[in-house]
N, C-alpha and C positions, 0 to 999 in steps of 0.2 A: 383256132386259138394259138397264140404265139407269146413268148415272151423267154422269163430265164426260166433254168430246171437245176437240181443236183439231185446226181445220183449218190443214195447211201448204200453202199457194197462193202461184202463182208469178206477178209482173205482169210481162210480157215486157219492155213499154215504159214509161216514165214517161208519166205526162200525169193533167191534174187528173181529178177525177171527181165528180161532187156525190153528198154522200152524205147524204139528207133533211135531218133540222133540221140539221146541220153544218155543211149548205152546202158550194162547194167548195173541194176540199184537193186538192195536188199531190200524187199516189203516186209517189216512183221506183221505175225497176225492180227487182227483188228477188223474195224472197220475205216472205210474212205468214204471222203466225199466228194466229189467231183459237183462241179461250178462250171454251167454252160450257158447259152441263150441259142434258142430256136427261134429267130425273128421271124425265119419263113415257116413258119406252126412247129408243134409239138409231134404231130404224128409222123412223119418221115423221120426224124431227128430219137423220138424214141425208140423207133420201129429198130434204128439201125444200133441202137444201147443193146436192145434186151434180142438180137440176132446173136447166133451161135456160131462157129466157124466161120466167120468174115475175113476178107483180105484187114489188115490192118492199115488205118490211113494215119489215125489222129493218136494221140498217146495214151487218151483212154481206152483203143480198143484193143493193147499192149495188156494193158491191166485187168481188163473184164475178160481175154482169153484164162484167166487163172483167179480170179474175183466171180462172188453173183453177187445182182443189185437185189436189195431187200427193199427197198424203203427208194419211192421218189419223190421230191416236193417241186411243185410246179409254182411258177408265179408268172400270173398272166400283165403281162408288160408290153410298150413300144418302145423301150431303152434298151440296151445292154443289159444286163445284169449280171455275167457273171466277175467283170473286173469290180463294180461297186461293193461287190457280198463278197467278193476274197478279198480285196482289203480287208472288210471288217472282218472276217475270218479267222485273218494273220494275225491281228493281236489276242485272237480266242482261243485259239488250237493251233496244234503242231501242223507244220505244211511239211509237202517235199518239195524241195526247191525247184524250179522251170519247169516243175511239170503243168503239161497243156496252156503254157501262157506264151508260146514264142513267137506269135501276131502280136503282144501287149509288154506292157512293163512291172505288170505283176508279178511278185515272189512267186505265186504260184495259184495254180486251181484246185490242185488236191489236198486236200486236209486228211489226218488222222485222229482215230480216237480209241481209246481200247471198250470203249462203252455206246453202244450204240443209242439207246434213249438220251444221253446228254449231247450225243453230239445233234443227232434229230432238233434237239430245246436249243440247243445252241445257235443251228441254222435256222430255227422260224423264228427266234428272236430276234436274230437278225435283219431277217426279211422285214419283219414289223417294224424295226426300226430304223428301217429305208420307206415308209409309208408304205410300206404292199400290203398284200393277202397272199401267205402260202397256203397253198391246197397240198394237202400228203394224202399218199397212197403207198399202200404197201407193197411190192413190187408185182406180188401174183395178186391181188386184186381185181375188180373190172374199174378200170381206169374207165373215165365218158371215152367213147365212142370215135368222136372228132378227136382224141387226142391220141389213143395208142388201140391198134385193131389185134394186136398179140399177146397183153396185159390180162 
C-alpha cells in the first residue's frame, strides 16, 4: 500500500530544537503535523517515523528525536500528496515555515495546533476534500500488517 501519510505528534514541552539546515527554531508545546507521501509503500517509510535513536536524514526525524507520534492518517494514493494537503493546510492552521518542504515550493509540511482532536477534523477534512479516503490510526495501534510491522 502506497500513497500520502501525516504524522500527528505530540511535544509535551516547549524548547528549541535544531533542525539541520534550519537551524534552531523554538517548538511550543502542542501538537504537529507532519505531511508526507510514501509512493514506494507505507511500511519502510513508517517503520523508519516510529524508530527510536536514528541517524537523523530528513527534518522530521530532528523533531520526532524530542516529539512522540500519537495519531497517523494514511491515504492510499498514486499522487503526491503531501504538497496538495499542506496547501490546504496553510490556510487552516499555523505552519512552521520550510520545514520538510526544501525538494518543493510549499510554505511548509508542518502544521501546529495546541488541540489535537481538531487538528485530526481538520486533516481528514481535508483529505476528503481532495476526493480521498483517510484511514486513522492511533499511533500504538495494530496498524494492517502490510503497512507498519512496529505499530
Amino acid at each position: 500500500m502506497k500513497g500520502g501519510y501525516v504524522l500527528v505528534m505530540e511535544l509535551e514541552k516547549g524548547q528549541e530544537i535544531s533542525v539541520g539546515s534550519l537551524g534552531r527554531s523554538y517548538f511550543p508545546a502542542g501538537f504537529y503535523a507532519y505531511c508526507g507521501s510514501a509512493l514506494a509503500g507505507f511500511k519502510a517509510r513508517l517503520n523508519r517515523h516510529l524508530t527510536k535513536n536514528k541517524k537523523p536524514k530528513w527534518h522530521i526525524d530532528y523533531l520526532l528525536n524530542e516529539a512522540e507520534i500519537r495519531w497517523i492518517i494514511l491515504c492510499q494514493t498514486e499522487k503526491r500528496l503531501e504538497c496538495l494537503l499542506s496547501q490546504a493546510l496553510g490556510g487552516e492552521l499555523t505552519y512552521i515555515p520550510d520545514f520538510g518542504c526544501s525538494d518543493c515550493h510549499c510554505k511548509s509540511h508542518l502544521f501546529f495546533s495546541t488541540d489535537k482532536d481538531s487538528l485530526v477534523e481538520t486533516i481528514t477534512a481535508s483529505i476528503t476534500k481532495l476526493g480521498l479516503s483517510p484511514q486513522s490510526y492511533p499511533a500504538g495501534s495494530l496498524m494492517p500488517a502490510h503497512v507498519s510491522s512496529q505499530a
